[in-house]
N, C-alpha and C positions, 0 to 999 in steps of 0.2 A: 504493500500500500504506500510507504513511504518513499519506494522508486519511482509507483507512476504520480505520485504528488510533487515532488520534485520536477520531474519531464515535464507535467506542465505548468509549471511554476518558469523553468528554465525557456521553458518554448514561448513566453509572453515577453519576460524580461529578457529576452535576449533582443528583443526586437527595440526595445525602448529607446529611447536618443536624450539623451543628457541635455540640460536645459545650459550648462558650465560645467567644466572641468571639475567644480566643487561639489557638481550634483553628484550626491552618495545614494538615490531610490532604490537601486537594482542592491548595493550591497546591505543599504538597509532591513529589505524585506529577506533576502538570501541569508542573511545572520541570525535575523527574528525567526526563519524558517529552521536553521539547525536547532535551535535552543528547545521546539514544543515539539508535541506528543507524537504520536502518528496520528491521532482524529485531531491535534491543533495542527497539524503538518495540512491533511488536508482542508479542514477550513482554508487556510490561510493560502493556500493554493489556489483551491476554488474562488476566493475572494481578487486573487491575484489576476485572475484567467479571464474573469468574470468583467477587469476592469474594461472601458470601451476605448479608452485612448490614454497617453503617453502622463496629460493633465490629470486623470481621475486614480492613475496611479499615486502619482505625486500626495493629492489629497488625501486618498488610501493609508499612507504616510504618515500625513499630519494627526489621521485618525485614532490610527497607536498612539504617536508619540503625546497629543495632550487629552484623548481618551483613555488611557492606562497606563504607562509611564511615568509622564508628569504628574497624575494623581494619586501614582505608589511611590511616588519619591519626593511628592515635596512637603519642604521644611514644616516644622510644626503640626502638621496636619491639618494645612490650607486643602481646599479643594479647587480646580478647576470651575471658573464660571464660563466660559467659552468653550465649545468642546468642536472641532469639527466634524461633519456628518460624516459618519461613511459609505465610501458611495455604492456599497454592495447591497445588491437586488433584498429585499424583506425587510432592510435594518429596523425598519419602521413599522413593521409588526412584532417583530423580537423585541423592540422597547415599551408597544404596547401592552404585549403579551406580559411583561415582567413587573409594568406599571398596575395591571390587572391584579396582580397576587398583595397589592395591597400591604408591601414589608412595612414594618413598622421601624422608626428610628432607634438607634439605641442611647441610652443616656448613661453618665458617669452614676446613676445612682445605685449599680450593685457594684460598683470598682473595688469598693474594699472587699467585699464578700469573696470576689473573683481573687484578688491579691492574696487573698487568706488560705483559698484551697493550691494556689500555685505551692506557695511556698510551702504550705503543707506536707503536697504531691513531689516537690521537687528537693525535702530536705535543709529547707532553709541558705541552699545553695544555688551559687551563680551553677546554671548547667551547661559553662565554655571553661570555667577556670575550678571548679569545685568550691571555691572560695564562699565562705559562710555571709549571711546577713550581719552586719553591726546590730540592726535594732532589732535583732530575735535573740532566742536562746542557740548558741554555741558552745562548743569544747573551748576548754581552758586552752589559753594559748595559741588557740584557731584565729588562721590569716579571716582578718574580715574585710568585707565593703559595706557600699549601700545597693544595695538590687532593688531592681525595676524592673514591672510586667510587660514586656516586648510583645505586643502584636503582631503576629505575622504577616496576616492581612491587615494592615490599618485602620486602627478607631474609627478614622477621617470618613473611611469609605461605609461607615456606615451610619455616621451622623447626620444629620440633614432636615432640615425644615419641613415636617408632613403637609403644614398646610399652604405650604410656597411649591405653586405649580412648575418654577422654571427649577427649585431646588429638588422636584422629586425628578421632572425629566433627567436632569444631568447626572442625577445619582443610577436612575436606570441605565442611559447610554455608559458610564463606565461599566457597570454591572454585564453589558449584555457585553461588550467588548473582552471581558475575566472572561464570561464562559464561553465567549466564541472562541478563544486560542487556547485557555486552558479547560475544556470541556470538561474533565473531572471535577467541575466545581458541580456543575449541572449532574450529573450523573452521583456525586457524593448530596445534592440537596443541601449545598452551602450557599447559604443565601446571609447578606448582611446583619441578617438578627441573629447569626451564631459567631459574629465576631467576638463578642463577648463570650465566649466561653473556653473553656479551658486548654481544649485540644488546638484552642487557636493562640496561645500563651504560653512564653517560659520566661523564666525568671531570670536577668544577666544581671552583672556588673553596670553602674548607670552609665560609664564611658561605653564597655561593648553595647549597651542599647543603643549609642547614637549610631556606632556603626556598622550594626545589623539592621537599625532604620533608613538609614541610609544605602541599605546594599553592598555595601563597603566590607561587610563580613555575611558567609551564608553556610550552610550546614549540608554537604553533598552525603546522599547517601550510599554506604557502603557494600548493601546487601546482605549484613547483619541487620535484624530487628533491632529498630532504635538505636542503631550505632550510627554515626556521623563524621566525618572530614571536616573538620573546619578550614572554610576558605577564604585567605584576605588577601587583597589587590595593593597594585602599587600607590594607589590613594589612601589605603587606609592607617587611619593613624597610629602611630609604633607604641603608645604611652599604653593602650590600653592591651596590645596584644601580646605583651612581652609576660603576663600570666598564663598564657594557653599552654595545655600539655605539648613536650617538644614534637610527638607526634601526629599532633594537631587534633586524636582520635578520642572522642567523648562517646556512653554507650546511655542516656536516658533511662532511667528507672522509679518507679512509684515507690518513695518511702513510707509515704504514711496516704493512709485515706485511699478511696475509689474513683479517684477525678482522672480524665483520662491524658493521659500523655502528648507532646504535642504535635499534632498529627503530622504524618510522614508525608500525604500530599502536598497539604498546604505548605511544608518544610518547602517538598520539592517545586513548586510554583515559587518561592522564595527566590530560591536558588537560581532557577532558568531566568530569571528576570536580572536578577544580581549579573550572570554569566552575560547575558547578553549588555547589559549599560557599558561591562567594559572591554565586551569584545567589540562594539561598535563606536564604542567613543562617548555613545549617550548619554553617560552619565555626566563627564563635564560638560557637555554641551547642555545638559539639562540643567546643571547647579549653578553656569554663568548665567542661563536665564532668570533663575530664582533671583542670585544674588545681586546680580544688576537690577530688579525691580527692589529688592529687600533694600538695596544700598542708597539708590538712589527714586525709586521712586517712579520708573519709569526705562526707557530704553539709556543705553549705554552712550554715552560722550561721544565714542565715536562712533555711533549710527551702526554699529555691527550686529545688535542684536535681531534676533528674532522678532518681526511686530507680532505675526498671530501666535505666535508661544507666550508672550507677553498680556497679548489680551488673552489668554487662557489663565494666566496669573494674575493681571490686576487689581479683579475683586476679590480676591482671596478670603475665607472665612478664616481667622486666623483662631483653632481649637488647637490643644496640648494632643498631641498624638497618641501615648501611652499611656495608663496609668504608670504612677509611682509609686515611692513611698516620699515623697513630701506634699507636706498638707497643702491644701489651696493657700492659706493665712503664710506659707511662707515662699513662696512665690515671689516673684521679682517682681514687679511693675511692668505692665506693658508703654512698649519706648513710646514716644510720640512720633507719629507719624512722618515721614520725609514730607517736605513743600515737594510743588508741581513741579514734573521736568517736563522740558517740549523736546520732544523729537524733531532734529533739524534737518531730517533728511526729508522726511515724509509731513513734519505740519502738524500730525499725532501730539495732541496732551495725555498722555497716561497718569494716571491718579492713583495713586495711596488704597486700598481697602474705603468704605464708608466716604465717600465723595458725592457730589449732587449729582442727578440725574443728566447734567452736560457729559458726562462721563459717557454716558449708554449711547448718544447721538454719535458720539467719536467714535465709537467701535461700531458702531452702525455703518458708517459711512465707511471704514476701515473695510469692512468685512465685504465690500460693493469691489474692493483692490482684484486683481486678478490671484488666481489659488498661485502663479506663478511665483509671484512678486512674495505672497506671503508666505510661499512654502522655504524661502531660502533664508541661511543665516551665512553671514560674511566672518562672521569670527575665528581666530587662528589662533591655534594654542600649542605653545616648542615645550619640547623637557618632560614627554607622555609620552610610556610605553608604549598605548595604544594610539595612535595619531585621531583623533578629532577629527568626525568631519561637521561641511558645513551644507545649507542646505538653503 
């Protein structure tokens, strides 16, 4: 199955024609294609084949990258307010169909409860370094930290306003986008009301949280039950990884209690996503997008960024991603907002989170731009194993 998905996967993009030397489409989709299943191999074939011309590819493109990419990677557990459609045949009964089952939001109000059975389940232990909880009961002498409940699949992604019609559409097109490539969600009956639970949580160290939330650390499986590889990139940060066993090899087990472990698919959907940001470059490419609007508020000084990635991030709902173990009461402050930057290439004001209604005319008129103009980013980045592309 995965041969003749491939052949015609290959037999579409081979025909395709580069819009610039910096167009990466064909390697994009060919990398996204190694990383999923055999039924996400064919989706994504079929999706491929299905395009009608060279432009609907391209959008196809933009459809990943800020329909499920940008909303399993970015910071804080903003979500996507802009998503582009995708252009393959049904999408719009698949989002129907998923709007129909009527999911319900999840809220932080059983976080503790949840945190109680991890650690429970997990021994009071990070389960990447063995290393104990500070604020629980430990052995004398045991190396401690502070741990925190790592989401495998994102809080983010299953937060969301029930009775804001454009906040339930966008939570569905991500949704229907997870189970189009990685169909084992559809087939396991994982739907956003079982983020909160257990088999979708383990407990780290709060530094390796950030960079397992970030994909920067992921858990390959080894074909032992619940045994795991841990695997970190040339991004990720040294401070926190220098406790991992030298053979990187951790095997999960229930200490105490009946809560269940954290489950191996969802590990492995972690992982393929983690595998693919830095075999393709998308994850820097993704984190200058964030952090050029985080920094500044809008497109970058020198006009390099991505506009519709951008409008994909502008409105950002800005939620805490994971539960912890620190209270809300000690919590930093949230910063004040950046002032306005104007994009001096294109005219574009991009605005902050929480801005006036001028804001939605701008992306209105933005989004009238050719998919051409907006599918491309100009940015260049030296001193990366994996070379960045741009788009």
């Amino acid at each position: 199955m995965s041969s003749s998905s491939k052949t015609k996967l290959d037999r579409k993009l081979n025909s395709y024609a580069p819009l610039e030397p910096t167009d990466k489409t064909k390697e994009f989709l060919r990398d996204f294609f190694k990383i999923l299943s055999p039924d996400g191999k064919r989706n994504l074939a079929g999706d491929v084949s299905g395009c009608a011309n060279d432009e609907t590819l391209r959008q196809l493109v933009q459809s990943i990258r800020n329909g499920l990419l940008i909303p399993m990677k970015a910071h804080g557990g903003q979500t996507p307010t802009e998503i582009t459609p995708s252009p393959r045949s049904g999408v719009e009964d698949s989002i129907e169909n998923l709007k129909s089952l009527n999911i319900e939001p999840i809220s932080r109000s059983s976080q503790s409860q949840l945190r109680h059975h991890c650690l429970e389940r997990d021994g009071n232990k990070c389960l990447a370094t063995g290393q104990y909880s500070h604020s629980h009961a430990h052995p004398r002498n045991a190396i401690t930290t502070h741990l925190e409940a790592a989401h495998i699949i994102p809080f983010a992604l299953g937060s969301f306003q029930a009775n804001d019609g454009e906040a339930v559409d966008r939570h569905a097109k991500i949704w229907v986008n997870l189970r189009r490539y990685f169909p084992i969600l559809r087939n396991m009956s994982f739907t956003s009301e079982q983020i909160n639970s257990e088999k979708n949580v383990l407990m780290l160290d709060s530094q390796l949280h950030t960079e397992f939330g970030q994909f920067r650390l992921i858990f390959e499986a080894t074909g032992v039950a619940h045994q795991y590889r841990i695997k970190s990139f040339p991004d990720t940060a040294t401070g926190p990884i220098r406790n991992l066993p030298k053979n990187r090899l951790v095997k999960f087990r229930v200490y105490k209690g009946s809560w269940e472990l954290p489950d191996p698919k969802l590990l492995e959907i972690h992982a393929c996503i983690g595998n693919f940001l830095h075999m393709s470059g998308q994850a820097e490419i993704i984190d200058k997008v964030l952090k050029d609007f985080q920094d500044c508020g809008g497109l970058a000084p020198s006009g390099s960024t991505n506009i519709e990635d951008l409008l994909a991030v502008s409105g950002l709902s800005l939620l805490p991603s994971n539960a912890n173990e620190t209270p809300d009461s000690q919590k930093p402050a949230e910063k004040q907002r950046p002032p306005e930057k104007q994009d001096t290439v294109s005219g574009l004001s991009l605005l902050p989170p929480n801005v006036d209604e001028t804001s939605h005319s701008q992306k209105s008129t933005e989004k009238q731009r050719s998919t051409e103009n907006q599918g491309r980013l100009c940015a260049k980045f030296s001193d990366t194993e994996n070379k960045p592309w741009t788009y």
